[in-house]
PDB file of N, CA, C and O in Angstrom, chain B, residues numbered from 101:
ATOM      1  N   UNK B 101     118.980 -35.860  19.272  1.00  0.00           N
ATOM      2  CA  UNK B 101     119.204 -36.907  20.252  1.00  0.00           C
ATOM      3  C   UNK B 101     118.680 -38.217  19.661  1.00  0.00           C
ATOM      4  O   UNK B 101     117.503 -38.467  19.402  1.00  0.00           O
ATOM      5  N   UNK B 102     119.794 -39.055  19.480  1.00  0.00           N
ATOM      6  CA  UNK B 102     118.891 -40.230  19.172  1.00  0.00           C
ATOM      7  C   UNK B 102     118.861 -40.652  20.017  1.00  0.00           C
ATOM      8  O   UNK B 102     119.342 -40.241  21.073  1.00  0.00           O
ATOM      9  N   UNK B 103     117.764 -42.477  19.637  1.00  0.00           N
ATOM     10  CA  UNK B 103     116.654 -42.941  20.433  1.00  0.00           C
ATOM     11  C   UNK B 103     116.835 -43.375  21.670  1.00  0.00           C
ATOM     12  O   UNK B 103     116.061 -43.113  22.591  1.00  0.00           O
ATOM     13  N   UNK B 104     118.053 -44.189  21.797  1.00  0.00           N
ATOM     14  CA  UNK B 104     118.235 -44.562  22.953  1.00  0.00           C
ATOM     15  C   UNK B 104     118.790 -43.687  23.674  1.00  0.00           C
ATOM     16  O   UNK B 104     118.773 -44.122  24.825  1.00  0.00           O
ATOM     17  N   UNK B 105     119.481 -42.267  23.621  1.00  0.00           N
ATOM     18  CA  UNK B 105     119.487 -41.108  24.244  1.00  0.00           C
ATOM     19  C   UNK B 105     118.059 -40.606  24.987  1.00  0.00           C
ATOM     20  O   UNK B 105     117.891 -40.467  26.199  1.00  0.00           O
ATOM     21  N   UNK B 106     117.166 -40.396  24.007  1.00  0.00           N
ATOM     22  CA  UNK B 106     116.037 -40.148  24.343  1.00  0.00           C
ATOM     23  C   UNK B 106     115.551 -40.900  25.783  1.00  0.00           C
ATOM     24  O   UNK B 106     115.142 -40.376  26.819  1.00  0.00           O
ATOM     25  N   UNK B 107     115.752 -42.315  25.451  1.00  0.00           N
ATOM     26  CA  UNK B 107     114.927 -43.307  26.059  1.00  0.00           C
ATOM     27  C   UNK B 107     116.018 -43.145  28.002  1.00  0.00           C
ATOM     28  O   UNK B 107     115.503 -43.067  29.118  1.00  0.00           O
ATOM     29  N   UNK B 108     117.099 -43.149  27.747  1.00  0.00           N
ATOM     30  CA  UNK B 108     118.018 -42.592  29.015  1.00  0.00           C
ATOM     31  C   UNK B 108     117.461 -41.485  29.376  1.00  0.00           C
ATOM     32  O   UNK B 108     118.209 -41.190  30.308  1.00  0.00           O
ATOM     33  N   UNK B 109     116.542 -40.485  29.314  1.00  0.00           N
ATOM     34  CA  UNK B 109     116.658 -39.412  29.575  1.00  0.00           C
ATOM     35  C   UNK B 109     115.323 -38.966  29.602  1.00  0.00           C
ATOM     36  O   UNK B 109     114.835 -37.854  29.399  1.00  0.00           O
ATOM     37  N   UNK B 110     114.770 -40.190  29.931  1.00  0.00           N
ATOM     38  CA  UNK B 110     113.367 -40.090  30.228  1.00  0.00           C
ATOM     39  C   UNK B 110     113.200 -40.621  31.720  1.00  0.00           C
ATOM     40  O   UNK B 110     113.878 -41.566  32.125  1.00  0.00           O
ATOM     41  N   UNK B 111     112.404 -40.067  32.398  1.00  0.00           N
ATOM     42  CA  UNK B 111     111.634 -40.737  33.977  1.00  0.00           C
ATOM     43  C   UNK B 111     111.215 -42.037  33.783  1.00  0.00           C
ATOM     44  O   UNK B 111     111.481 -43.095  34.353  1.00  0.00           O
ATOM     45  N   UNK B 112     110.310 -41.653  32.605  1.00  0.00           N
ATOM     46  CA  UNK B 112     109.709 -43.399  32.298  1.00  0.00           C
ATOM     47  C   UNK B 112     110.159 -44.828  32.202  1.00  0.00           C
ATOM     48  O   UNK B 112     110.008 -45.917  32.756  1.00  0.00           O
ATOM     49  N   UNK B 113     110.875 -44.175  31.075  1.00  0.00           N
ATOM     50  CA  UNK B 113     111.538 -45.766  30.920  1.00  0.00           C
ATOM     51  C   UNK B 113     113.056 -46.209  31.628  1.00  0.00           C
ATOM     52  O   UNK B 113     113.627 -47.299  31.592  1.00  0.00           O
ATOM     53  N   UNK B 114     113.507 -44.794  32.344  1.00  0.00           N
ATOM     54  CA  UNK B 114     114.480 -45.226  33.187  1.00  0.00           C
ATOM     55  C   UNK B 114     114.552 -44.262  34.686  1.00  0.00           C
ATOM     56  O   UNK B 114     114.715 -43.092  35.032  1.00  0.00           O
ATOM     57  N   UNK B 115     114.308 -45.636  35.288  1.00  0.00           N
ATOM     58  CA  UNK B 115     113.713 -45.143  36.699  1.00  0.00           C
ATOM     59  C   UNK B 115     115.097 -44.613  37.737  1.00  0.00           C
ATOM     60  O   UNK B 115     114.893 -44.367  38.926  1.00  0.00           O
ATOM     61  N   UNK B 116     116.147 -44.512  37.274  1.00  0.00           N
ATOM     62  CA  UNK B 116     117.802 -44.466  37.749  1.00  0.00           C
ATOM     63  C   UNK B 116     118.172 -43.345  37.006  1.00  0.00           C
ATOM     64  O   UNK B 116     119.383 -43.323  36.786  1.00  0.00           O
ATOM     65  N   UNK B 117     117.385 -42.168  36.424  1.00  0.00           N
ATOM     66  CA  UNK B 117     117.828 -41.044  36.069  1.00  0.00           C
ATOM     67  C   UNK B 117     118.281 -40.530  36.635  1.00  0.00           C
ATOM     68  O   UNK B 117     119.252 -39.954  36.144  1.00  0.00           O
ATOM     69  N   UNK B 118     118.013 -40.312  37.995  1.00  0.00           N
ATOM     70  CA  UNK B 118     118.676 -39.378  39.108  1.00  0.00           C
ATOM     71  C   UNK B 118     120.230 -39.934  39.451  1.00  0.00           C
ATOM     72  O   UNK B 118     121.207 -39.256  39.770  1.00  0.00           O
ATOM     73  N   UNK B 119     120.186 -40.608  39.372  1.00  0.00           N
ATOM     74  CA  UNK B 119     121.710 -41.648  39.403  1.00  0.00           C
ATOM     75  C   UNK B 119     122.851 -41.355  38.365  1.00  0.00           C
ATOM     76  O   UNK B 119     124.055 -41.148  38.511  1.00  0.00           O
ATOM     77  N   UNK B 120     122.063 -41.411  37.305  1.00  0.00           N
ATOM     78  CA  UNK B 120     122.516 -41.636  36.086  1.00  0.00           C
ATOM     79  C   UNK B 120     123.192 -39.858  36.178  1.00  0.00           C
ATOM     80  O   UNK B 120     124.364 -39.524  36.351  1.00  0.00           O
ATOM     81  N   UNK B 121     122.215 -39.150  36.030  1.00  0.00           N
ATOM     82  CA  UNK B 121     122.930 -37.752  36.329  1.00  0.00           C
ATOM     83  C   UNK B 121     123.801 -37.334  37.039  1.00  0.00           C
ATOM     84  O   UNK B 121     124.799 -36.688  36.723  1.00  0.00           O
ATOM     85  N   UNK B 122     123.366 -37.785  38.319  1.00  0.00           N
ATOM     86  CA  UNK B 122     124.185 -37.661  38.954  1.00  0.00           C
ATOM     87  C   UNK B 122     126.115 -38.046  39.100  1.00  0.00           C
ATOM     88  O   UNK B 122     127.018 -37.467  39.703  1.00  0.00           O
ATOM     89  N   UNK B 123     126.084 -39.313  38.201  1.00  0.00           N
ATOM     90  CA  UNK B 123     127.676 -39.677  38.056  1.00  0.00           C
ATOM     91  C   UNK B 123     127.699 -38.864  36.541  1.00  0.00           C
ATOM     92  O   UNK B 123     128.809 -38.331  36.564  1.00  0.00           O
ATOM     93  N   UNK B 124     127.187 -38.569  35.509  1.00  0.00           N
ATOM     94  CA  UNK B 124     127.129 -37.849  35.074  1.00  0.00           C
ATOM     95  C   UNK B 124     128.311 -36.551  35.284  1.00  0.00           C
ATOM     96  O   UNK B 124     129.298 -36.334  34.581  1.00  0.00           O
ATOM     97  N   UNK B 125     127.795 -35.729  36.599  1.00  0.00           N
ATOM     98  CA  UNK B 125     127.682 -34.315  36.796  1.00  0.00           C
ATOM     99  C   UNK B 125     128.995 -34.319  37.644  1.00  0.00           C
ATOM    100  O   UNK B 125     129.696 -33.314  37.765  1.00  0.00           O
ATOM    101  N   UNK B 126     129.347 -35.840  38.371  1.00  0.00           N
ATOM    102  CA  UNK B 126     130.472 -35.821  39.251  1.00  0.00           C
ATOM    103  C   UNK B 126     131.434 -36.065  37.751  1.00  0.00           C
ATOM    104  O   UNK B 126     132.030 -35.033  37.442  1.00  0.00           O
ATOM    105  N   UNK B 127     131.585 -36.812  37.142  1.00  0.00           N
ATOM    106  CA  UNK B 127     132.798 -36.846  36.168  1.00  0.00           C
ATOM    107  C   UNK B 127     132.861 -35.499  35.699  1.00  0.00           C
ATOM    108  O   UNK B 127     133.935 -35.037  36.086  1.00  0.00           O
ATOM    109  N   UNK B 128     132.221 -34.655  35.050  1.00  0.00           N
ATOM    110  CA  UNK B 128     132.084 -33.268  34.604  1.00  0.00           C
ATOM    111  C   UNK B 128     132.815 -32.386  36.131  1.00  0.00           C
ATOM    112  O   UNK B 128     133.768 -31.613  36.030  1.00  0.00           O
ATOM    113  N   UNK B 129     132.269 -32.650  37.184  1.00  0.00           N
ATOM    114  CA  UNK B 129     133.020 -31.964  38.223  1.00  0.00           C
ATOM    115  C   UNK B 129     134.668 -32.151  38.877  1.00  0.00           C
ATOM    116  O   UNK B 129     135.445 -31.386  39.449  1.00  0.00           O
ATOM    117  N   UNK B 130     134.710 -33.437  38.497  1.00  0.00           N
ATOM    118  CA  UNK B 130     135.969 -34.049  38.519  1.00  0.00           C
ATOM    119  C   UNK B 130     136.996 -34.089  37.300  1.00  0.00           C
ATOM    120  O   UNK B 130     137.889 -34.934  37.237  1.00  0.00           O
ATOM    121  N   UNK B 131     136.858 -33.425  36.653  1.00  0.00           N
ATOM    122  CA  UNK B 131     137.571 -33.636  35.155  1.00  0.00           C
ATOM    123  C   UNK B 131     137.395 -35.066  34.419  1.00  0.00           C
ATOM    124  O   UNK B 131     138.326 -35.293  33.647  1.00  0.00           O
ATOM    125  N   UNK B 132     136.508 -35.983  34.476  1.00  0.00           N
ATOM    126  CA  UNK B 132     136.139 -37.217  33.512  1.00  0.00           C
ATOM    127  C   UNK B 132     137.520 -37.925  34.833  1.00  0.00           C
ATOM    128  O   UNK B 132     138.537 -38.332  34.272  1.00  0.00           O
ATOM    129  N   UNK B 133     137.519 -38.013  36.021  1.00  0.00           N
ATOM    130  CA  UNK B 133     138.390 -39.229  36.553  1.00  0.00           C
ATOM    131  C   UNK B 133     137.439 -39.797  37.513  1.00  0.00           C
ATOM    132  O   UNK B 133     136.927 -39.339  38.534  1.00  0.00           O
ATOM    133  N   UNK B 134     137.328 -41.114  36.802  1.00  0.00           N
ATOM    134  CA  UNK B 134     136.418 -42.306  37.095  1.00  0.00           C
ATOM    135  C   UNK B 134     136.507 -42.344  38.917  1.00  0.00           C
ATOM    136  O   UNK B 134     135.578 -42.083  39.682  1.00  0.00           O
ATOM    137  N   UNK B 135     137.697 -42.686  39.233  1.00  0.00           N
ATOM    138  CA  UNK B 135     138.078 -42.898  40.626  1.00  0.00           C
ATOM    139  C   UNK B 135     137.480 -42.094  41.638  1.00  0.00           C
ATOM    140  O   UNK B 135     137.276 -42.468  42.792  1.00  0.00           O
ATOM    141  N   UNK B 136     137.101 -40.540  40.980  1.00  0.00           N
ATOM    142  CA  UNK B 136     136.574 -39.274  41.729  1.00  0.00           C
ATOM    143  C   UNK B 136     135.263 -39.869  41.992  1.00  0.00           C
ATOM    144  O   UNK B 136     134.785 -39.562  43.084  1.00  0.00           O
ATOM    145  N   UNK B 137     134.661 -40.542  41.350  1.00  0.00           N
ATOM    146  CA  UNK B 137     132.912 -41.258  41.603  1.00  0.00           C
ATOM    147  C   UNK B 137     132.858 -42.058  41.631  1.00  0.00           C
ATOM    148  O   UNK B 137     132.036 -42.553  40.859  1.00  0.00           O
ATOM    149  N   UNK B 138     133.644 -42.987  42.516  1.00  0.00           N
ATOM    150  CA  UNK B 138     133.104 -44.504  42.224  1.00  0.00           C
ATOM    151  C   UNK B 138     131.950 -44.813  43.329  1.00  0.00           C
ATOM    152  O   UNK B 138     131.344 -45.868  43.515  1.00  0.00           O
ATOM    153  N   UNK B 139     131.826 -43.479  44.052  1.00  0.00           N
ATOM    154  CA  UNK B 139     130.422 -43.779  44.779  1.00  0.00           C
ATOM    155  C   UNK B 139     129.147 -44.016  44.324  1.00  0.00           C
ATOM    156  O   UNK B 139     128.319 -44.887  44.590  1.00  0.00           O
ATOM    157  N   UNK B 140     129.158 -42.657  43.266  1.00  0.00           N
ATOM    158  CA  UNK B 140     128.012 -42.259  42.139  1.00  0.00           C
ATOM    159  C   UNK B 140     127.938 -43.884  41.404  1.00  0.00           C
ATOM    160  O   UNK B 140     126.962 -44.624  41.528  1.00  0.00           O
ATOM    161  N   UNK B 141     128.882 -44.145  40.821  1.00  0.00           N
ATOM    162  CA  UNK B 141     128.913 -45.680  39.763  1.00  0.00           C
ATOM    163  C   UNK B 141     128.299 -46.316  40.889  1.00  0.00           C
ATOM    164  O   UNK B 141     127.077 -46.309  40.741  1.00  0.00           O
ATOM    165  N   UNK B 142     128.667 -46.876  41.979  1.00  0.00           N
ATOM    166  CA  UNK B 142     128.175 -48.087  42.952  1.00  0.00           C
ATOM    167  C   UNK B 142     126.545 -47.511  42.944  1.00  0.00           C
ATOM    168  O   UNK B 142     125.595 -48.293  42.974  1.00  0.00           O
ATOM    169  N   UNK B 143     126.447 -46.598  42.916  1.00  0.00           N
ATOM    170  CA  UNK B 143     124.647 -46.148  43.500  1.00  0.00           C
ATOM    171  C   UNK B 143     124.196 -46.938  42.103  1.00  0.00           C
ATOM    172  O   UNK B 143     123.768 -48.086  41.990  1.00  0.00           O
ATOM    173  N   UNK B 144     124.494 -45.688  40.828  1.00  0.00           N
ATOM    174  CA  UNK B 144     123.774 -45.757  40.061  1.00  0.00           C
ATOM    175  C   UNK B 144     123.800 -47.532  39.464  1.00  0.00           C
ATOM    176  O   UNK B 144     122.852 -47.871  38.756  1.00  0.00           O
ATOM    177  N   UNK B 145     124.640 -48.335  39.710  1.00  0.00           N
ATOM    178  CA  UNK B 145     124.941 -50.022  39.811  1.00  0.00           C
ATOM    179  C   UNK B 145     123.625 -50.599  40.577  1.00  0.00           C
ATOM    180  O   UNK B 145     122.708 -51.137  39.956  1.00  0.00           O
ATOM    181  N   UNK B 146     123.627 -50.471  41.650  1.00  0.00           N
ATOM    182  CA  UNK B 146     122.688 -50.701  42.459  1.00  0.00           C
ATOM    183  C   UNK B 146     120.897 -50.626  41.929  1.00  0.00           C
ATOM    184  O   UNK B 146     119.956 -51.420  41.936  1.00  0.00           O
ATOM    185  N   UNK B 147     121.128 -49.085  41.466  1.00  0.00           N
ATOM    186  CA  UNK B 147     119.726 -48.836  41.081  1.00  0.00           C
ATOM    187  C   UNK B 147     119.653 -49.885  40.020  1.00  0.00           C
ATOM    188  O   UNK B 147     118.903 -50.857  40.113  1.00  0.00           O
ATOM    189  N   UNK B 148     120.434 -49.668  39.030  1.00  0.00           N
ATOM    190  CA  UNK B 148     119.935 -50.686  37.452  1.00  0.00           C
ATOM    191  C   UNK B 148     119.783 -52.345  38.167  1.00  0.00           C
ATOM    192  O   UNK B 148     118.874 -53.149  37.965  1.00  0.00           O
ATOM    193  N   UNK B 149     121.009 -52.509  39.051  1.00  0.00           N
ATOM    194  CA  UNK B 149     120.392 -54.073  39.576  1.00  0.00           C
ATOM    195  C   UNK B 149     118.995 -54.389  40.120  1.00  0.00           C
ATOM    196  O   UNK B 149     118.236 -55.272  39.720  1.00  0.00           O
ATOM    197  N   UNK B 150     118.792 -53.494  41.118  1.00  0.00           N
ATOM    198  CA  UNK B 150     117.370 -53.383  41.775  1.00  0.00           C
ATOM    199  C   UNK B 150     116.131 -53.766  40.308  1.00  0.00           C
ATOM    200  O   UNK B 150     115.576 -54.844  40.093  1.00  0.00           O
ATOM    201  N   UNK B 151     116.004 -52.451  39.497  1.00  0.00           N
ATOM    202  CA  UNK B 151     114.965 -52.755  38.575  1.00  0.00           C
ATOM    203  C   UNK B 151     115.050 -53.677  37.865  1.00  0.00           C
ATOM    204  O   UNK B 151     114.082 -54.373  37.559  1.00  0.00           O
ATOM    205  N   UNK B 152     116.415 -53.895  37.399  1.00  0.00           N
ATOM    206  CA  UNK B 152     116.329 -55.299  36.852  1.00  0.00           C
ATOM    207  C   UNK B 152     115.679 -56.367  37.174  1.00  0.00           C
ATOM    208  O   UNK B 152     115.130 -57.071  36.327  1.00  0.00           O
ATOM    209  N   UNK B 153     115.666 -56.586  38.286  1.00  0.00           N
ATOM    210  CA  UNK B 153     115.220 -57.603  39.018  1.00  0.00           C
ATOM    211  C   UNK B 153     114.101 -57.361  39.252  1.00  0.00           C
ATOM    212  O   UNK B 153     113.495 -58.429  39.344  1.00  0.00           O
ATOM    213  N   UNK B 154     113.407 -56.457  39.418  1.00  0.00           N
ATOM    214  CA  UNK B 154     111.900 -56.212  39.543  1.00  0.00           C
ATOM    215  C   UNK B 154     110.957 -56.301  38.090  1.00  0.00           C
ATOM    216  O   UNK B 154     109.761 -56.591  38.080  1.00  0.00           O
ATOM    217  N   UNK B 155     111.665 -56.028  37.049  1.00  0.00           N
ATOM    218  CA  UNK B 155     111.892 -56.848  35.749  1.00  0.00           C
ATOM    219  C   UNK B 155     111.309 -58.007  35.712  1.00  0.00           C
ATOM    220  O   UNK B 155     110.159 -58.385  35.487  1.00  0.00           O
ATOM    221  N   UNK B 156     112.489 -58.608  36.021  1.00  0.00           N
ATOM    222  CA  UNK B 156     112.309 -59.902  35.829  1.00  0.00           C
ATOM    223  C   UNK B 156     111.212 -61.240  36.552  1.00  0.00           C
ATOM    224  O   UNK B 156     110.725 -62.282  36.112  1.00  0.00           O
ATOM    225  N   UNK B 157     111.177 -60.344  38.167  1.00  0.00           N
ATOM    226  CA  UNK B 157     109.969 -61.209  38.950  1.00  0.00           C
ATOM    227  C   UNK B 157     108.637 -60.795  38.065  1.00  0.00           C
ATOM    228  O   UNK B 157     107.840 -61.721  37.911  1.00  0.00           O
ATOM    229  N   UNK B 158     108.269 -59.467  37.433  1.00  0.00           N
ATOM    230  CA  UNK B 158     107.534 -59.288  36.990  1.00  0.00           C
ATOM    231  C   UNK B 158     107.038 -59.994  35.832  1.00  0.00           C
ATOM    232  O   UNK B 158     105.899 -60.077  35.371  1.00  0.00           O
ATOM    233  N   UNK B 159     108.181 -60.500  35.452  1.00  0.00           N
ATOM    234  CA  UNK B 159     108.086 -61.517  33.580  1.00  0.00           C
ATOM    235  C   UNK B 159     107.595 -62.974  34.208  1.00  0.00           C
ATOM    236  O   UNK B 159     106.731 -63.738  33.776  1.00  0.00           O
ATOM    237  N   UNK B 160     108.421 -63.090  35.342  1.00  0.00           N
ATOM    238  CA  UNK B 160     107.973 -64.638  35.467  1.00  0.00           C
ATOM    239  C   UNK B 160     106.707 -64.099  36.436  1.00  0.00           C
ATOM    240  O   UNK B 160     106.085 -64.296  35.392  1.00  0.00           O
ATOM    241  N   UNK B 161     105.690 -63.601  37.429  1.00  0.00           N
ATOM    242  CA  UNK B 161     104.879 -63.422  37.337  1.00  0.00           C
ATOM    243  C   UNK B 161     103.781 -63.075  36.335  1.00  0.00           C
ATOM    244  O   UNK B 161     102.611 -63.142  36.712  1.00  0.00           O
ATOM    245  N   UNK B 162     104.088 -62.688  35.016  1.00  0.00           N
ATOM    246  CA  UNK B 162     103.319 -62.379  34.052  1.00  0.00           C
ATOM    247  C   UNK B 162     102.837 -61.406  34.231  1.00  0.00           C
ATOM    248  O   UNK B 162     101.631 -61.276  34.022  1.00  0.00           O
ATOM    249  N   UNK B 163     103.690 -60.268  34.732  1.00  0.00           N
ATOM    250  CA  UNK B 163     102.814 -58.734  35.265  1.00  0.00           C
ATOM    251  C   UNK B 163     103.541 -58.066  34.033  1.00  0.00           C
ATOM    252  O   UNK B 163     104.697 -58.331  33.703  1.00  0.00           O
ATOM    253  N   UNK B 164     102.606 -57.052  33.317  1.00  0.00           N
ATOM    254  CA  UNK B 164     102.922 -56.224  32.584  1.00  0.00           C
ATOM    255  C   UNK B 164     102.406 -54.411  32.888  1.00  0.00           C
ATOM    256  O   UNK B 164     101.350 -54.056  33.411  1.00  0.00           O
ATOM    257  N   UNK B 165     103.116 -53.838  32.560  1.00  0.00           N
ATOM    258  CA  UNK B 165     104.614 -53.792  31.717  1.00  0.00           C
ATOM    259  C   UNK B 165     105.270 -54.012  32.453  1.00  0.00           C
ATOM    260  O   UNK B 165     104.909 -53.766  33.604  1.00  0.00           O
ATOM    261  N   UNK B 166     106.925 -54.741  32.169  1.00  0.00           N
ATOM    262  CA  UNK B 166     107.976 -54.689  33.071  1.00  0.00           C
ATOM    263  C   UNK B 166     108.482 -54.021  34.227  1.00  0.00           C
ATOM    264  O   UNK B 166     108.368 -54.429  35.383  1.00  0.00           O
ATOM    265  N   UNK B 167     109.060 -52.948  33.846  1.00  0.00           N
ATOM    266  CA  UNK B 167     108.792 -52.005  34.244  1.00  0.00           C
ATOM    267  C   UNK B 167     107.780 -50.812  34.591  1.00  0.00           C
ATOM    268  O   UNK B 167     107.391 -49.950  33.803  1.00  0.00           O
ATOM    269  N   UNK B 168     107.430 -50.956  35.981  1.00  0.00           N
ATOM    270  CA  UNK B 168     106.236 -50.122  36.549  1.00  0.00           C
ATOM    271  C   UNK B 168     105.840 -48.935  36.240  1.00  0.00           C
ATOM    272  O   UNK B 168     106.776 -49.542  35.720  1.00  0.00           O
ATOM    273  N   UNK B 169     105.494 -47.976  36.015  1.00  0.00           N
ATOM    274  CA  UNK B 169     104.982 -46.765  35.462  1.00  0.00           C
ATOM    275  C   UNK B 169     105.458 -46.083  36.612  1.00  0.00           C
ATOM    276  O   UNK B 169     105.240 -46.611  37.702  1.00  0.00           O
ATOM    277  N   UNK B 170     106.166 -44.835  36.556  1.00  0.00           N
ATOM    278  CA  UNK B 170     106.865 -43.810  37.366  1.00  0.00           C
ATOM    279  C   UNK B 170     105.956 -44.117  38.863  1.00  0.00           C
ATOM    280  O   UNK B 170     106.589 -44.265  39.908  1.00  0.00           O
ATOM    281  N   UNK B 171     104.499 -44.192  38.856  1.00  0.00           N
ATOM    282  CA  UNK B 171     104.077 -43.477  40.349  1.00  0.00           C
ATOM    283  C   UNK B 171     103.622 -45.026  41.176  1.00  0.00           C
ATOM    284  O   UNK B 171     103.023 -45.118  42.248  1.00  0.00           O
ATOM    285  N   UNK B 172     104.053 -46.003  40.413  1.00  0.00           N
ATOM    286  CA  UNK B 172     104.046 -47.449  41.420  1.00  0.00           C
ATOM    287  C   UNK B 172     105.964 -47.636  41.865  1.00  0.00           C
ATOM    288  O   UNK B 172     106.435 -48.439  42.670  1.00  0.00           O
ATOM    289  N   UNK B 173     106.564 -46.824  41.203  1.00  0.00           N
ATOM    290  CA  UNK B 173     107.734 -47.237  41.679  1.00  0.00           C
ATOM    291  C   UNK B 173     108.366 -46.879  43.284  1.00  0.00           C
ATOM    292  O   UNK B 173     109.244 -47.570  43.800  1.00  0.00           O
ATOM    293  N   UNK B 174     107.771 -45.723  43.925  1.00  0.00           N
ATOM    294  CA  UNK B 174     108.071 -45.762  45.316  1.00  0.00           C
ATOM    295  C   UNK B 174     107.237 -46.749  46.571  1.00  0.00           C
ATOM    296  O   UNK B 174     107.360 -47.081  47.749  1.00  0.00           O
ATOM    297  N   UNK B 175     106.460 -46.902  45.562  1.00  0.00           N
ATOM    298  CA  UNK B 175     105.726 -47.725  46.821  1.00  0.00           C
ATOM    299  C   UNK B 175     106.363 -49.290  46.399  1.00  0.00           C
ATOM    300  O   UNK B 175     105.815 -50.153  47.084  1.00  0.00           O
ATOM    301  N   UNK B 176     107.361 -49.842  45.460  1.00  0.00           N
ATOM    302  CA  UNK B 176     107.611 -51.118  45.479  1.00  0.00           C
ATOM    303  C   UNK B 176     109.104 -50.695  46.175  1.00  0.00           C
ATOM    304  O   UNK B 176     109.536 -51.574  46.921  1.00  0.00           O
ATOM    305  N   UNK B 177     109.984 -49.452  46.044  1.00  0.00           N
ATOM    306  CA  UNK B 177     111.192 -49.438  46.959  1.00  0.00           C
ATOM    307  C   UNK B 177     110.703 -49.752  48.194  1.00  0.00           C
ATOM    308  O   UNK B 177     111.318 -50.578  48.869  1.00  0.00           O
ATOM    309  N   UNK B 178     109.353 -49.059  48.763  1.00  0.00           N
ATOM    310  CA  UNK B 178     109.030 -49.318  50.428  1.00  0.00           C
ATOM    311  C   UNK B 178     108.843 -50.623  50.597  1.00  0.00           C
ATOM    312  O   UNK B 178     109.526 -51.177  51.458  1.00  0.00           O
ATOM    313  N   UNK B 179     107.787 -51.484  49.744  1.00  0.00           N
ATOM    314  CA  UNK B 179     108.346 -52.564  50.156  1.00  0.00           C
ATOM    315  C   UNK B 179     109.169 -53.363  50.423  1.00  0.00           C
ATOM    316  O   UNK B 179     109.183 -54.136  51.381  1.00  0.00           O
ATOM    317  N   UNK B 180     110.272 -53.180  49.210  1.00  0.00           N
ATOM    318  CA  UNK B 180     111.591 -54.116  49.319  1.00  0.00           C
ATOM    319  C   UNK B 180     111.823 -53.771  50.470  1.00  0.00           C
ATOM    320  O   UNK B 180     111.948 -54.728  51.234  1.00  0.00           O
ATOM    321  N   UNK B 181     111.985 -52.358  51.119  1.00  0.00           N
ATOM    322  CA  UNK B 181     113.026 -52.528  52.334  1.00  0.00           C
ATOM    323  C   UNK B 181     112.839 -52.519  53.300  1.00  0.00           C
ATOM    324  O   UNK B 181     113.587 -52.407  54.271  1.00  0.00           O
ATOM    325  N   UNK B 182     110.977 -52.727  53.137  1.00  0.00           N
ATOM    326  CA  UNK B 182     110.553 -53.359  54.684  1.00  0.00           C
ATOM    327  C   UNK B 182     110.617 -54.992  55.126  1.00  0.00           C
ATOM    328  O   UNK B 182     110.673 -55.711  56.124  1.00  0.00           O
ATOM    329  N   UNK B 183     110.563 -55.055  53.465  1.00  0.00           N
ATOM    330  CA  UNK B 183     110.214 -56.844  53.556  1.00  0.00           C
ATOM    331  C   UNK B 183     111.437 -57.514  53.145  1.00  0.00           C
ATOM    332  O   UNK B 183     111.710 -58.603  53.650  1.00  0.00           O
ATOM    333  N   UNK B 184     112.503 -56.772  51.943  1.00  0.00           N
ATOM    334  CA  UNK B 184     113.700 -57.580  51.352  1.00  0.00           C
ATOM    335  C   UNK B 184     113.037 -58.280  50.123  1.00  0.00           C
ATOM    336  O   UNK B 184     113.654 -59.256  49.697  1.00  0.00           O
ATOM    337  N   UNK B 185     112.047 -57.988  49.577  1.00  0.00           N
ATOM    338  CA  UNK B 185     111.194 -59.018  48.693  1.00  0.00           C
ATOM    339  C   UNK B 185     110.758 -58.026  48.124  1.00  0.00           C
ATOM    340  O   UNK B 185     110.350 -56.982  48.633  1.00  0.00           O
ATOM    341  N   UNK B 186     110.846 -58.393  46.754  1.00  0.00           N
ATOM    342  CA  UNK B 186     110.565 -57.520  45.261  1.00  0.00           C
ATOM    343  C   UNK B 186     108.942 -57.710  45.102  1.00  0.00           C
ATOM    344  O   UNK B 186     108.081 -56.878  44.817  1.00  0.00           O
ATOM    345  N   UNK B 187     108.860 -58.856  45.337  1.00  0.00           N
ATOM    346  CA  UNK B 187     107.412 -59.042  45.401  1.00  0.00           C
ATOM    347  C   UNK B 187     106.574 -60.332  46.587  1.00  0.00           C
ATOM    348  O   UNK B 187     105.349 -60.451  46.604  1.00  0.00           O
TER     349      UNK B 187
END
């Protein structure tokens, strides 16, 4: 597996694994036709936008690492969707 395989297919550094598998497992269930998942694509879309953006408030706050370490990441979804605010 190379690296950036690796790096997809980790919890850590990608917090949208479950997503990611998931459209994954629907094209494999669907014979590879895109149209069969475009639910799975919209989720797993969503997720990469979300962190992105939590990313990025984090850069211009000067919070490191970018990306949060697996066990701060549910408690910043609860916030967003109590408050609508990443931070």
């Amino acid at each position: 597996m190379d690296k950036n395989a690796q790096r997809l297919a980790s919890h850590d550094t990608n917090p949208c694994l479950k997503e990611h598998n998931s459209s994954l497992k629907c094209l494999a269930r669907n014979n590879y036709d895109p149209e069969s998942c475009e639910k799975h694509f919209s989720n797993y879309k969503a997720c990469k936008s979300f962190w992105n953006e939590v990313k990025r408030q984090r850069r211009l706050h000067g919070i490191r690492p970018l990306l949060p370490p697996p066990e701060e990441r549910e408690a910043i979804k609860i916030k967003f969707f109590e408050s609508g605010k990443i931070m």
